[in-house]
Each structure stands twice: as C-alpha cells, then as structure tokens.
C-alpha positions as CSV (number, residue, x, y, z in Angstrom):
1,X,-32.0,-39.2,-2.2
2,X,-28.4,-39.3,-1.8
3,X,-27.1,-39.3,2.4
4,X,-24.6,-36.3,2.1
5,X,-27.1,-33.7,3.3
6,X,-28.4,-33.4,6.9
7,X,-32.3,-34.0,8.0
8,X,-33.6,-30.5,7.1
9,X,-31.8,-30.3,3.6
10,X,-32.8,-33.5,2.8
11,X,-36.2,-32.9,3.6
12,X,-37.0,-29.6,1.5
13,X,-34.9,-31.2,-1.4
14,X,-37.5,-34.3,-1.1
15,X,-40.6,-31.6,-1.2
16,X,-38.7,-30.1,-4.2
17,X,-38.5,-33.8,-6.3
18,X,-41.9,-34.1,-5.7
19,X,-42.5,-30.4,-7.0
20,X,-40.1,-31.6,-10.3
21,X,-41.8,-35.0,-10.5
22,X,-45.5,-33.1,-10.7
23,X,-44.0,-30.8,-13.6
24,X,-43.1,-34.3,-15.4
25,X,-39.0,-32.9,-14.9
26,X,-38.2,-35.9,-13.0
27,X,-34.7,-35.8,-14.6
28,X,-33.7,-32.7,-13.2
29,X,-32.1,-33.2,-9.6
30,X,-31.5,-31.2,-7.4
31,X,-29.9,-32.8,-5.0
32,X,-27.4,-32.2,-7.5
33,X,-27.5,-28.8,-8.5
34,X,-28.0,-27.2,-4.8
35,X,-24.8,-29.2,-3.8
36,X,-23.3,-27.6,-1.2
37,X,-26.2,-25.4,0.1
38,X,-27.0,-24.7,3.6
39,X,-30.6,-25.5,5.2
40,X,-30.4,-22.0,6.0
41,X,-30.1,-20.2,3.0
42,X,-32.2,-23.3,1.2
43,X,-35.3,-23.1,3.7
44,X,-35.9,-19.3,2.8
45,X,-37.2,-20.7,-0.9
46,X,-41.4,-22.6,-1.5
47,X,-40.7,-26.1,-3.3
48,X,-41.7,-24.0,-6.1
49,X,-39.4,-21.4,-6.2
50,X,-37.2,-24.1,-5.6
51,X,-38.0,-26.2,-8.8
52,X,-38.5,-23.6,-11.0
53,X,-34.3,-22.6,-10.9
54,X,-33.3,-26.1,-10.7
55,X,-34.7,-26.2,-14.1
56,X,-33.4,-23.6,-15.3
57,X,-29.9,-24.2,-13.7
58,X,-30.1,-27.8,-15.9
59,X,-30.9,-25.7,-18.6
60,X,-27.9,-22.9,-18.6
61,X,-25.8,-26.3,-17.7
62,X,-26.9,-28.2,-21.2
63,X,-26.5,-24.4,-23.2
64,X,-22.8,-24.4,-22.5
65,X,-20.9,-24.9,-25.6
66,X,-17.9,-26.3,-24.0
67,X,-15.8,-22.7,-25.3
68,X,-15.7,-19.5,-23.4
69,X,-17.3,-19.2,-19.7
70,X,-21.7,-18.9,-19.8
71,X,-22.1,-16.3,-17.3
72,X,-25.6,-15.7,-17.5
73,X,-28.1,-13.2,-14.7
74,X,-31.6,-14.6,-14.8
75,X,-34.4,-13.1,-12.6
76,X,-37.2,-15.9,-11.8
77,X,-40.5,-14.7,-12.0
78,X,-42.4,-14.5,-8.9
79,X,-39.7,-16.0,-7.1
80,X,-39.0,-13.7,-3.7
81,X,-37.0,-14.0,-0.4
82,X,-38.3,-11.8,2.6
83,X,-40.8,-10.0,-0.2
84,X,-37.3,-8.7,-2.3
85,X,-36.7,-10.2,-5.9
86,X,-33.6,-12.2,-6.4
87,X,-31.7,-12.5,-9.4
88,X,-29.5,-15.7,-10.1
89,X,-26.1,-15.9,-11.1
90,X,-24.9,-18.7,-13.3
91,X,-21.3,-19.4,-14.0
92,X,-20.9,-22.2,-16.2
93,X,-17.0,-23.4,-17.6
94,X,-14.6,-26.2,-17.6
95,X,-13.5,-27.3,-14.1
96,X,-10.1,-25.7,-13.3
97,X,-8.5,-24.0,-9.6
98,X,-9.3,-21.2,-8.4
99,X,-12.9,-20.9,-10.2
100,X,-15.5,-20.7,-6.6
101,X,-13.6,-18.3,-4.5
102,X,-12.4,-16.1,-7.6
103,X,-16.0,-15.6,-8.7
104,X,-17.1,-15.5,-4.8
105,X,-14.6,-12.4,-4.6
106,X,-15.7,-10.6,-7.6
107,X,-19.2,-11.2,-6.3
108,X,-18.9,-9.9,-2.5
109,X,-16.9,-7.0,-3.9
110,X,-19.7,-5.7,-6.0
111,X,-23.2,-7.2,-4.1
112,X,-23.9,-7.1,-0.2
113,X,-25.9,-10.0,0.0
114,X,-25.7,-14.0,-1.3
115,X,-29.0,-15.5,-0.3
116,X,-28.0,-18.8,-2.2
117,X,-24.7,-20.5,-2.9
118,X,-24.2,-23.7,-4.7
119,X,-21.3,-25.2,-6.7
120,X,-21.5,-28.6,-8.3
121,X,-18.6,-30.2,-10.6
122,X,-20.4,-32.5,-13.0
123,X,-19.9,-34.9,-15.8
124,X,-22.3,-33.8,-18.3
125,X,-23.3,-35.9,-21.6
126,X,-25.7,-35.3,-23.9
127,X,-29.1,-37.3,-23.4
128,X,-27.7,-39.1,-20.5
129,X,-28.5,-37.4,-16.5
130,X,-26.1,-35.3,-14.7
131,X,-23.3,-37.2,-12.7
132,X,-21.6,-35.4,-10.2
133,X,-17.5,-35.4,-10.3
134,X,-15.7,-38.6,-8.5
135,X,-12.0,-38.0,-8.4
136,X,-10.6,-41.6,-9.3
137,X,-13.3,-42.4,-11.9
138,X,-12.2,-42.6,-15.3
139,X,-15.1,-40.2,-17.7
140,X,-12.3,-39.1,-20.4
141,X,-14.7,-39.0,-22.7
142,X,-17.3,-36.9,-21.0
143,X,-16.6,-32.8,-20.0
144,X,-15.9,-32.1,-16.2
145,X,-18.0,-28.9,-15.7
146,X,-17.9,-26.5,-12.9
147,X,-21.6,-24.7,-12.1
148,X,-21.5,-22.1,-9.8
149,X,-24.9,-20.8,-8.7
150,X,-25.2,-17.8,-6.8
151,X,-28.6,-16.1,-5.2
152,X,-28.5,-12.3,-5.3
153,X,-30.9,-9.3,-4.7
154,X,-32.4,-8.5,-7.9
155,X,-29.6,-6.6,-9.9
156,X,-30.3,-2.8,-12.2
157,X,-29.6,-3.7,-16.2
158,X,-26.6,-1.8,-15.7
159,X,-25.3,-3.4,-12.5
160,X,-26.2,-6.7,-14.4
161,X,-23.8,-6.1,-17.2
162,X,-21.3,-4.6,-15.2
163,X,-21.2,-7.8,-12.7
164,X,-20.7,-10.1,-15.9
165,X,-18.1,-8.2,-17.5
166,X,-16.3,-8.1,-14.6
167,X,-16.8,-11.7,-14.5
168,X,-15.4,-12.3,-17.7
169,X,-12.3,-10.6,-16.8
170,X,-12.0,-12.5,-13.4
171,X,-12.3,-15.9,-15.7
172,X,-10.5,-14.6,-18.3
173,X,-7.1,-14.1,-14.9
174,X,-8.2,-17.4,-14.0
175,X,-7.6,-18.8,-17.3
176,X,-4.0,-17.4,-17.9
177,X,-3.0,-18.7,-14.2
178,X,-3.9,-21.9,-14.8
179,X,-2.5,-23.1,-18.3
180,X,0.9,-21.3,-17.7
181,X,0.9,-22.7,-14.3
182,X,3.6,-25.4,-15.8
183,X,4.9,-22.9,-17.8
184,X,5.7,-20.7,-14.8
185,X,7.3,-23.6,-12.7
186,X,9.9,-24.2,-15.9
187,X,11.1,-20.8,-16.1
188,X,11.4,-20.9,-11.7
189,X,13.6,-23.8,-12.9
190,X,15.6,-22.4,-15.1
191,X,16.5,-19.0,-13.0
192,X,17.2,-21.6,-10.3
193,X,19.5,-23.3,-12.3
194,X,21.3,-19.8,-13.5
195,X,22.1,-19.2,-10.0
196,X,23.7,-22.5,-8.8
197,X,26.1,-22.1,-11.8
198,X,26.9,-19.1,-10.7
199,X,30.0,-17.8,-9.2
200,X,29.5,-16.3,-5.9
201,X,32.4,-14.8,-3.2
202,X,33.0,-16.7,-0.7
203,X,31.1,-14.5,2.3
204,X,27.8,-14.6,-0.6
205,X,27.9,-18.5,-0.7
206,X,25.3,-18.6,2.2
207,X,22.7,-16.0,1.3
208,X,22.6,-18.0,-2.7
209,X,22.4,-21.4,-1.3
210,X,19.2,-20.1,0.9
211,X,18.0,-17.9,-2.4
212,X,17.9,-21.6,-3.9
213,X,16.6,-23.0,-1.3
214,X,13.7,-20.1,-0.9
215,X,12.8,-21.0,-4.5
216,X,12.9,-24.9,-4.2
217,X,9.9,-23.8,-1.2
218,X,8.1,-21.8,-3.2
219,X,7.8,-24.2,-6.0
220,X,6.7,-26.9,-3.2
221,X,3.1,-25.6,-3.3
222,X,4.0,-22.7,-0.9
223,X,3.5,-20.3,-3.5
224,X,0.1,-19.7,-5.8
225,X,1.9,-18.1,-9.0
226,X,-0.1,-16.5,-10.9
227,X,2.3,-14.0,-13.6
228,X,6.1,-13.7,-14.5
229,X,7.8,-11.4,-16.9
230,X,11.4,-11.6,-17.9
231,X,13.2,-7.8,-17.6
232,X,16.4,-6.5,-18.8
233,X,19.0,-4.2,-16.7
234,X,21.4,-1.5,-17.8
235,X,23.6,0.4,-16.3
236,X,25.5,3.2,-17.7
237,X,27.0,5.9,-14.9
238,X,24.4,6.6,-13.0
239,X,22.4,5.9,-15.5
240,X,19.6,2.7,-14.2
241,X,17.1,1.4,-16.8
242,X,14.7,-1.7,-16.3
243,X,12.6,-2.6,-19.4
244,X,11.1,-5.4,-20.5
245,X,12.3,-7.8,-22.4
246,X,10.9,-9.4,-25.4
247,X,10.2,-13.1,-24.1
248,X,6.4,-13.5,-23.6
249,X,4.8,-13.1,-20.2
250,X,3.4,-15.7,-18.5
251,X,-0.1,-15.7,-16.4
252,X,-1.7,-12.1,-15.5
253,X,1.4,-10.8,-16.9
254,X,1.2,-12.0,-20.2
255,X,-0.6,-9.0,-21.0
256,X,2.3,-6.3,-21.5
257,X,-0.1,-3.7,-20.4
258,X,-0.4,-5.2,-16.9
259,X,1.5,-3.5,-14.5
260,X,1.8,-4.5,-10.8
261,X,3.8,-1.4,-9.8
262,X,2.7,1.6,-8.9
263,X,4.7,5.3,-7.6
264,X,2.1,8.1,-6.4
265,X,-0.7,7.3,-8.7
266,X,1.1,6.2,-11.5
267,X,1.6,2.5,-12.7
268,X,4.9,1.9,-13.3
269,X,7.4,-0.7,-14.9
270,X,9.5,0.1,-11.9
271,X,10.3,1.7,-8.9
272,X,13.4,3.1,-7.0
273,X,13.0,0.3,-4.8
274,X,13.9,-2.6,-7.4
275,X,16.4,-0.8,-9.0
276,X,18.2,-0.3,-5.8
277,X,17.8,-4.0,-5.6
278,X,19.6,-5.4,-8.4
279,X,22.1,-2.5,-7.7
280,X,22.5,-4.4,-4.3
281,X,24.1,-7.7,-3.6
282,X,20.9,-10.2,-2.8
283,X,19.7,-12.5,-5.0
284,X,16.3,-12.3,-4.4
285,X,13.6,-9.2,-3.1
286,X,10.4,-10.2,-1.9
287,X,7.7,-7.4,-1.6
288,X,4.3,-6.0,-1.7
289,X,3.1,-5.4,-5.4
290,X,0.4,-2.5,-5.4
291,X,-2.2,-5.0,-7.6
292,X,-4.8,-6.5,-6.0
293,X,-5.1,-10.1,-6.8
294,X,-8.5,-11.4,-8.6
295,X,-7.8,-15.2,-8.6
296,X,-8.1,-17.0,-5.6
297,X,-8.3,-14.8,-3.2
298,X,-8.3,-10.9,-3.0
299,X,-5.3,-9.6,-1.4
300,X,-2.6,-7.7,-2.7
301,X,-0.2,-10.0,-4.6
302,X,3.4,-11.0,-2.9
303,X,6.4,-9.9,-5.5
304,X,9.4,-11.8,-5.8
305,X,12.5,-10.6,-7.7
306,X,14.8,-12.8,-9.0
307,X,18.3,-11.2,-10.1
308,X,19.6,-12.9,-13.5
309,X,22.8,-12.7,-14.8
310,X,24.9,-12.9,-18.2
311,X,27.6,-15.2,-18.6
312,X,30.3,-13.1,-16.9
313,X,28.3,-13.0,-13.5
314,X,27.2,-9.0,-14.4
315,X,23.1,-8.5,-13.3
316,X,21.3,-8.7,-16.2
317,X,17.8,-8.0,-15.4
318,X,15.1,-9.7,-13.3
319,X,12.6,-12.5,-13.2
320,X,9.6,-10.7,-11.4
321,X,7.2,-13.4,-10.4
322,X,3.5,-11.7,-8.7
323,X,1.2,-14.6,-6.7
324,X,0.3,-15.7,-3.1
325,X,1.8,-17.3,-0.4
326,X,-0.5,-20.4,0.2
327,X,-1.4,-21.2,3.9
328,X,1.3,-23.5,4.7
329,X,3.6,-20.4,4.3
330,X,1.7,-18.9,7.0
331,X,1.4,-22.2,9.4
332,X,5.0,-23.4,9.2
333,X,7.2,-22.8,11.6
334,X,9.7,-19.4,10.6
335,X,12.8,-22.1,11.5
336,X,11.4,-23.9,8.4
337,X,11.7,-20.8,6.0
338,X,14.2,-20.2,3.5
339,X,15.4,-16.6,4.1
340,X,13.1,-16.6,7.0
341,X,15.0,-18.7,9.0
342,X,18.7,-17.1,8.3
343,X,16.8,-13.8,9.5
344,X,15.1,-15.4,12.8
345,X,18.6,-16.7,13.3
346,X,20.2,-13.8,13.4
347,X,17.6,-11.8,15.3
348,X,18.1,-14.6,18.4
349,X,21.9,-13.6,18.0
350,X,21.1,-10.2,18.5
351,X,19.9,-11.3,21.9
352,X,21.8,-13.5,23.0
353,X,19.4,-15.8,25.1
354,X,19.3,-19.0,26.1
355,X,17.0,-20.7,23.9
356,X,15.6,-22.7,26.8
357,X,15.1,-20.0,29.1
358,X,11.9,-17.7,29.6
359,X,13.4,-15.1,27.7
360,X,14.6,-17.4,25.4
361,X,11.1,-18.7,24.9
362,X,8.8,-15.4,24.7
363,X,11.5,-14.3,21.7
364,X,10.9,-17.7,19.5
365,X,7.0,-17.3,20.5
366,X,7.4,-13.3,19.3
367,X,9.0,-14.3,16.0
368,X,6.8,-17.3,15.2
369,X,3.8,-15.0,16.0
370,X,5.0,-12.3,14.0
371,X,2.9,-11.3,10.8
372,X,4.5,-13.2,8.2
373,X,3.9,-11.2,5.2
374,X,5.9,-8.4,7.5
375,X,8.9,-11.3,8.5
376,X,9.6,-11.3,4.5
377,X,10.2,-7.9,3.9
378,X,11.0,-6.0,7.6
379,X,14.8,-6.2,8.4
380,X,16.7,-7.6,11.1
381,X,17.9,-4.6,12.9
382,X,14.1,-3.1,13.0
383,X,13.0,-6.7,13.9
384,X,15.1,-7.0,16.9
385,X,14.4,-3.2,17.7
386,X,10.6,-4.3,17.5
387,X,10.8,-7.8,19.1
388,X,12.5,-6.4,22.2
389,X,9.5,-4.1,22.6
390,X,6.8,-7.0,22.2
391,X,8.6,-9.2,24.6
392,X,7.8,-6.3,27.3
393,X,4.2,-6.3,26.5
394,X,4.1,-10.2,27.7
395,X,4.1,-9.1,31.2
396,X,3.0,-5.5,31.0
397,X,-0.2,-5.6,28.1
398,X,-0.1,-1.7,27.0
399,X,-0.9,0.3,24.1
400,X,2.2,-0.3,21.6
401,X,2.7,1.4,18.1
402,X,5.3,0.1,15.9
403,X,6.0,1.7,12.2
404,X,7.3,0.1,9.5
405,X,8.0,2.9,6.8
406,X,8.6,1.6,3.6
407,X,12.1,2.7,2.1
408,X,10.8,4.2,-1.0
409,X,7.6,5.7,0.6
410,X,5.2,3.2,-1.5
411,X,3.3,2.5,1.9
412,X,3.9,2.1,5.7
413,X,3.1,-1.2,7.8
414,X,1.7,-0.3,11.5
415,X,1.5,-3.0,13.5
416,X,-0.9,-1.8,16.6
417,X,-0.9,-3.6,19.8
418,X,-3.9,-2.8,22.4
419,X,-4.8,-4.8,25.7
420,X,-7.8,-7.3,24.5
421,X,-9.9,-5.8,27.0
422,X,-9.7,-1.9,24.8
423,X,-10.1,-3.3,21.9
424,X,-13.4,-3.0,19.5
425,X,-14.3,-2.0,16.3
426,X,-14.7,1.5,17.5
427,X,-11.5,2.0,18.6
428,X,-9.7,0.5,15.4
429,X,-11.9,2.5,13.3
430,X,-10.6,5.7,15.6
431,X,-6.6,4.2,15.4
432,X,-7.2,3.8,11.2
433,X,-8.7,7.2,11.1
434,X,-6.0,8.8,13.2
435,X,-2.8,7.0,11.8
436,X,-4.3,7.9,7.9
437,X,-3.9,11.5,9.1
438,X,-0.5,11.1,11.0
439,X,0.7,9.6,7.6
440,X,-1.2,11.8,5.3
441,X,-2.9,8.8,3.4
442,X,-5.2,5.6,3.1
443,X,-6.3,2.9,4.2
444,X,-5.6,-0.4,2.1
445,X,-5.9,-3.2,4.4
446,X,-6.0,-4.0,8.0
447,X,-6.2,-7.8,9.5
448,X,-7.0,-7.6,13.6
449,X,-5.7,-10.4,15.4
C-alpha cells in the first residue's frame, strides 16, 4: 500500500486487498482505481461491495478499444448504501482537458446524489498491471487512459440511456475543444496580425493597440476557447447582413448547426446587438452568448467579436470566438486588463480623486471588487454612475439595487447589495422572485457574494 491516502482510507483499502486477494484477484488494485476517494464516501461500502466494483472497474478499463469513449452504467448486485441500490458510472477514454469536471457537470445536472467519486489516469498494457500516470516518465508506447468512476442512486432504463447519450455528446464537445485547441490559437493569430497592419486614425490608435493587447491576454491562458467561426458582413443602405462564411468552424462551432445566439426564443446567427457592433468603430465586443457551456465548467460562455477587414480597411465580417475566462481573469488585478484597464482608467478620471486618499482608495477597492464578467461589458458612464453609489454603501451598509439593462433586451444584470446581517437564502429567493416579475422574465443565474 502506497502512502498517498490517510489512516482511515488506507485501512478499508487494506480490508478490500485482502477481500481481492481471497477471490484469487490479487492483480486488481484498488488503491488504484479508488484514487482520489474520500474516507467518507469510501467507508459507506463492506470490503465486499468494495471488491466486487474494483473488478469490474479493471474490467470496463481492459474493454476499452482505445476508439470512441466506453461509457458504460452497471448496477452491482447486492451492493447497497443506506439500504438504496447504487448504479456505477464508468467513463473510460484517452486522457485529454477538461474530461472530470465536464462529465461531473453533466452528471450533477441530471442526478442529485454522487455517493462515490474516483478518477485515476493510467498507463494501461496488455498482460502487464495498471500503472498510474507520472508526468515526466517516458510510456510512448503504452495508452494514457482517463477512468472516471462515479457512484449514483440506482438509475430507471430510461434515465440510464438518457445520462449516457448525454454523455456522449458532452465527450463528443470535449473532443472538438481539444484537437482544434491549436487550431483556434492560429486563427487568434492571424486576426491579430490583420489588425496591426491595419490603418487606423490617429484618435483610434489607442483603443487597436489595447484590442491587440486584449487578444495577446487572452491567448496567455486567460481564456478557455472552445469554438470560432469566421462570418461575412454586407452592407447595402440600410441594408445589414451577417452570414457565415464558408471556412470551417473550429471547436463547438464546427458544427454549422450550432448557434450561440439567441433573440426571444429563437436561435439566431445574429442579433441587433453585433450588427450594431461592426457598424460601430471598436475592434473588439465582448459579451454574454445565450449557450450554456458543457466543457469544463457550466456557465454561459463569454463571446468575443473580432472585426475583420478587406484590404481597403472596410469591415468585412467577424471572428466570433465562444469560451471562458479562466480564473486568473478573475484574480488579476483590473489595472492588469487589456480593455479593462483603459475603462478603470477612465472611470478614476471621472472622479477625480487622489489615488492616495480614502476616497481615492474605496474607488480602486469598488472597481477591483466589481463583478468582472459585468467590468467587460457595463460602460463607463453607468460604471461611474454605479461606483459612486457603492462607495456610499462603505460607510452607510443599506439596501442598494443597481440595473444593468442590456441594450438589445437579450437580458438584464442586477447587481443586489443587502447588509450581511439581512441577508439569507430566504430573502434572495424573495429579491429573484420579485425582480423576475419587475422584469417580466427568468431567472438564469445568480452568484451571492
């Protein structure tokens, strides 16, 4: 036994070698294929029950043909937690990103509880044990396999084969994110290089150099990308069309069927909002899309727009790129930002305070602390119109509603501020349940902070 699991785990994963070692399966370990389980969720299960899926977890490992995911829902005979029947969840593929907490979202979307979770990345070779994954050591020749093993209430035939295909369609996202990750980084590249070639006024020089710079960020691992699509722009009149072109989509959007748009209930290739956009003199637009992400982590996806142009500086259509921000877009400071920082700067203009004063101080503690995902897309007249109001709640905590309505009604931002010591889930249930009526619609998403 290996000394990366504490006292407890260590000794029911002894009781459960001696269980294996009794059933002559001495080669199956499970020290290995409960990697990462808690005593907790371990020391609801006999030995037995133990043994039993740790041979059949080596098994659904070996099955794997090395080709599409095995997504497999077994239910153990006999085995039980708290008197309930548990089915388990196998998820068997090549190691890649995004693979544990894209299935983990699927999962908790569609099943309450997960008595078990495990996830072991393994070197597998035919007749030979299992080896766990070592970054650093050379196994070329051997498959790195991801196993994810997940413990769940004993699943209806129909919920079963609805949880898998889902599954497969997760995977299937997962897939197309990763092997035109590359891909994706090129064509950032290339749209990057199409604007510093370009000609730009004088009084535009600042806002390109910080588009450029915003897309240099993104491409340092600030940004998860997971689609782009290339679209072409005509104007005629009045006359605005956006369709898209015929280079192939990369990621989730290499499907031309995927849309990440969406006016009133329809899914749309565009909106009044983007065409008002490359009508408009910045280089970049950075929004909500109305798509929920399925890889990584389930949120709805950022959308950045980048404007590209034909050899005589005329807009000639857009570069719409769908992801995440990744934590370190959340953690660094907004004077770090790209675009971020040229608004923050002009928001302390606005005021006018000495940056080493109190004022001065609760202002750069207001912005830092602002929701970032709103910093992106709110602008600077409503920021400082909203900052000045939040400042006054530093000394004076009070019930403070501040509306963000989105320009082309997709949606409005609310953020809520309530003295800590109102504040429960009872009362944000009562402020959702009133500001859904004020607005006349639903709920998508609320963080409390």
């Amino acid at each position: 036994m290996g000394g990366n699991h504490d006292k407890g785990v260590a000794e029911i994963l002894d009781a459960v070698n001696k269980v294996l070692a009794a059933q002559k399966a001495p080669a199956v370990d499970p020290e290995i294929l409960f990697l990462g389980a808690s005593y907790d969720d371990l020391s609801q299960y006999k030995p037995e029950y133990l043994a039993q899926i740790a041979v059949t977890s080596e098994q659904e490992i070996r099955n794997w043909d090395g080709k599409p995911p095995r997504i497999t829902l077994l239910d153990p005979v006999g085995v039980e937690i708290g008197g309930n029947p548990i089915s388990v969840l196998s998820v068997t593929t090549g190691n890649k990103p995004f693979l544990y907490d894209s299935v983990m979202g699927e999962v908790t979307a569609l099943v309450r509880d997960i008595y078990l979770s495990s996830h072991p990345i393994l070197y597998v070779h035919e007749n030979e044990p299992l080896k766990l994954y070592q970054p650093g050591v050379d196994r070329s020749k051997e498959a790195t396999v991801s196993h994810i093993q997940l413990h769940l209430p004993q699943l209806s035939a129909a919920a079963s084969k609805h949880l898998i295909e889902r599954l497969e369609y997760v995977l299937g996202q997962v897939r197309l994110a990763v092997q035109d990750w590359k891909a994706m980084l090129l064509r950032i590249d290339s749209a990057a290089a199409d604007l510093s070639y370009l000609r730009v006024e004088d009084d535009q020089l600042e806002q390109r150099d910080e588009a450029l710079a915003f897309l240099a960020w993104l491409r340092a691992n600030n940004f998860t990308f997971l689609g782009m699509r290339e679209y072409v722009y005509s104007e005629e009149g009045d006359s605005r069309e956006l369709k898209r072109a015929d280079a192939r989509g990369l990621g989730m959007l290499s499907d031309p069927d995927v849309l990440v748009l969406r006016q009133g209930t329809d899914q749309v290739t565009t909106t009044p909002e983007i065409l008002d956009f490359l009508h408009g003199p910045d280089f970049l637009i950075i929004t909500k899309a109305n798509v929920r992400s399925v890889v990584h982590r389930r949120a709805y996806m950022d959308y950045i727009g980048i404007k590209r142009f034909d050899e005589n500086g005329k807009v000639s259509g857009e570069l719409r790129v769908v992801g995440l921000f990744t934590s370190t877009a959340y953690t660094h400071s907004v004077k770090e930002i790209p675009l971020l920082r040229l608004k923050i700067s002009q928001v302390i203009g606005n005021f006018g305070y000495d940056p080493e004063s109190h004022s001065g101080k609760v202002l750069i503690n207001t912005l830092e602390s602002y929701p970032r995902d709103e910093l992106f897309q709110i602008g600077t007249d409503l920021l400082t119109v909203f900052c000045r109001q939040i400042n006054e709640l530093t000394d004076r905590p009070r019930v403070r509603v501040l509306p963000r309505i989105d320009r082309f009604d997709r949606f409005v931002s609310i953020i809520v501020y309530v003295p800590r010591d109102q504040y429960d889930s009872i009362v944000r249930g009562k402020i959702a349940t009133y500001l859904k009526l004020a607005y006349m619609g639903r709920l998508s998403i609320y963080y409390p902070s």
